[in-house]
Backbone as numpy.savetxt, mean C-alpha at the origin, in Angstrom:
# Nx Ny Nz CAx CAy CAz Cx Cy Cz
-12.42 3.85 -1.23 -11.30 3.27 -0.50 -10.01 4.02 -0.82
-9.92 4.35 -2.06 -8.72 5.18 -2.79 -8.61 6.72 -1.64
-9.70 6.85 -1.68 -9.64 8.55 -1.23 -9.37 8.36 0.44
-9.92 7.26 1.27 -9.29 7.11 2.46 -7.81 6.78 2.43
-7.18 5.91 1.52 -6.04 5.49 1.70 -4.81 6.88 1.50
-5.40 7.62 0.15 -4.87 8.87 0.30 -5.14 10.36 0.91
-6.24 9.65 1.86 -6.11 11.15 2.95 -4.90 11.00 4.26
-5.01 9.39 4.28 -4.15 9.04 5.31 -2.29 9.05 4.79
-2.39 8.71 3.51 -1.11 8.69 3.37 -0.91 9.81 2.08
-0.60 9.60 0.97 -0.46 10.48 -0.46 -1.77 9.83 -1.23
-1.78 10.63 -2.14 -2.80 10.40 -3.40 -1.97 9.51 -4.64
-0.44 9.95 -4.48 0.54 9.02 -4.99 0.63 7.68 -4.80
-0.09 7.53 -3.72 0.59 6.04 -2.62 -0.62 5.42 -3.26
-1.77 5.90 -2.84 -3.06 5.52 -3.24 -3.39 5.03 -4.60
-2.91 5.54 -5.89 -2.48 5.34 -7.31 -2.12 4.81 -7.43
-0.56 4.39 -6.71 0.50 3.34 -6.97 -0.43 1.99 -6.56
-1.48 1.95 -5.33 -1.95 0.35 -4.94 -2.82 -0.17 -5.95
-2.90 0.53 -7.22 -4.20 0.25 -8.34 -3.31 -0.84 -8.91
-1.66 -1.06 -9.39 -1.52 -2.09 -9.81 -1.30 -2.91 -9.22
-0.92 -3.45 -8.09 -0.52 -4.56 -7.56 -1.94 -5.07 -7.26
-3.13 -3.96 -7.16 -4.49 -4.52 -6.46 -5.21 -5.18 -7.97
-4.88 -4.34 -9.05 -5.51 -5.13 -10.40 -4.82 -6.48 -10.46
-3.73 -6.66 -10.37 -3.20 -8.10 -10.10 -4.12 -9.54 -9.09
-3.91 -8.31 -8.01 -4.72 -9.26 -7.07 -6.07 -9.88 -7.98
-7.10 -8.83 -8.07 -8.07 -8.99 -8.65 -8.15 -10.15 -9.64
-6.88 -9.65 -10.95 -7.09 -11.07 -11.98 -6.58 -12.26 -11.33
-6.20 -12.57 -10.54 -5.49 -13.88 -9.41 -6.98 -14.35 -8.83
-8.02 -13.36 -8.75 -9.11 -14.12 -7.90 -10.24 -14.14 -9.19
-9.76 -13.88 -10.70 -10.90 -14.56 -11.33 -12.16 -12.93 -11.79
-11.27 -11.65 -11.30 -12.25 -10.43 -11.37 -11.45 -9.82 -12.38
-12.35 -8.78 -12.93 -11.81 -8.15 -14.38 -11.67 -6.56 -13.16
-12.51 -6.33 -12.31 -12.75 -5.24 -11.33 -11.77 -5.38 -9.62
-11.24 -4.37 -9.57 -10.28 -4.33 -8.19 -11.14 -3.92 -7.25
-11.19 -4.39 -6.32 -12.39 -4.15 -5.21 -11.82 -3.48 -4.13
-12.09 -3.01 -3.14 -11.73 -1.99 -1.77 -11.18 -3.19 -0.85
-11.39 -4.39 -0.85 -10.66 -5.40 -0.11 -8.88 -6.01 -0.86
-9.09 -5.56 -2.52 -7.73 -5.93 -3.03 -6.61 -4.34 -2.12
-7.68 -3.58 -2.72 -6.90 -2.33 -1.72 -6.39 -2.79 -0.33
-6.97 -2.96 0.14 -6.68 -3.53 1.54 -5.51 -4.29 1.92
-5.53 -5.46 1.19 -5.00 -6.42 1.03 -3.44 -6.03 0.82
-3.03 -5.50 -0.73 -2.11 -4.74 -1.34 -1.29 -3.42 0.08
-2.51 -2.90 0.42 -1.84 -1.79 1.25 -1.42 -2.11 3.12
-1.57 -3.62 2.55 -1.08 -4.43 4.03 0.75 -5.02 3.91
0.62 -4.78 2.61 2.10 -5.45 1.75 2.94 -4.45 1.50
2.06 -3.04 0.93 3.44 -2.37 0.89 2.85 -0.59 2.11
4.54 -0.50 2.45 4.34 0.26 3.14 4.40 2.00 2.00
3.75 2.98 2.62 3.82 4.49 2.03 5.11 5.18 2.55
5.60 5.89 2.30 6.77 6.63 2.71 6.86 7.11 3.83
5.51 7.68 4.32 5.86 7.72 6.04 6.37 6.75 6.63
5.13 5.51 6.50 5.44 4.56 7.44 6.37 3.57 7.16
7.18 3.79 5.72 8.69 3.63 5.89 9.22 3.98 6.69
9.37 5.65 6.75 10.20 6.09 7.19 10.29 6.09 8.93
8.98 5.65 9.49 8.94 5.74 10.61 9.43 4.21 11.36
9.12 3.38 10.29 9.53 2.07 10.71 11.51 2.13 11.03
11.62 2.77 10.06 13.28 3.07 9.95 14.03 3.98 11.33
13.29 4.96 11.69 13.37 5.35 12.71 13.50 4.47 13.93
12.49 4.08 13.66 11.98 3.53 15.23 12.67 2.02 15.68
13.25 1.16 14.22 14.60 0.23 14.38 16.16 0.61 13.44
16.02 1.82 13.82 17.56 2.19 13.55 18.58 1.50 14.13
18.53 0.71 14.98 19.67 0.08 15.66 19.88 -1.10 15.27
18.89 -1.75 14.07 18.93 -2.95 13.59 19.77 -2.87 11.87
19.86 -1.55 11.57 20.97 -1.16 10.57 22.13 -0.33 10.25
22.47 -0.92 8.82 23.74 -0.02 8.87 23.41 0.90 8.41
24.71 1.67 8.87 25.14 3.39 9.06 26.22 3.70 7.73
């Protein structure tokens, strides 16, 4: 799941979802982060593209 998330976005981005997804994991009772905490986690935070494209694409909703 790691290696799809960072073909599509960074290998950075992909690294960074290991802690918020180990979180998830101990919240549901698992010592192991599964490809659905990935999921989950990489529904919450966005990667720097799709920051940056979100920012683009409602530029008119901020300041300058």
């Amino acid at each position: 799941m790691l290696s799809e998330v960072g073909s599509k976005a960074t290998l950075r981005y992909a690294v960074q979802l290991l802690a918020p997804g180990n979180i998830t994991a101990k919240l549901s009772g698992r010592s192991n982060v599964t490809a659905e905490d990935i999921r989950d986690v990489g529904n919450l935070f966005l990667d720097a593209k799709q920051s940056a494209l979100m920012l683009e694409k409602n530029a008119e909703n901020y300041m300058l």
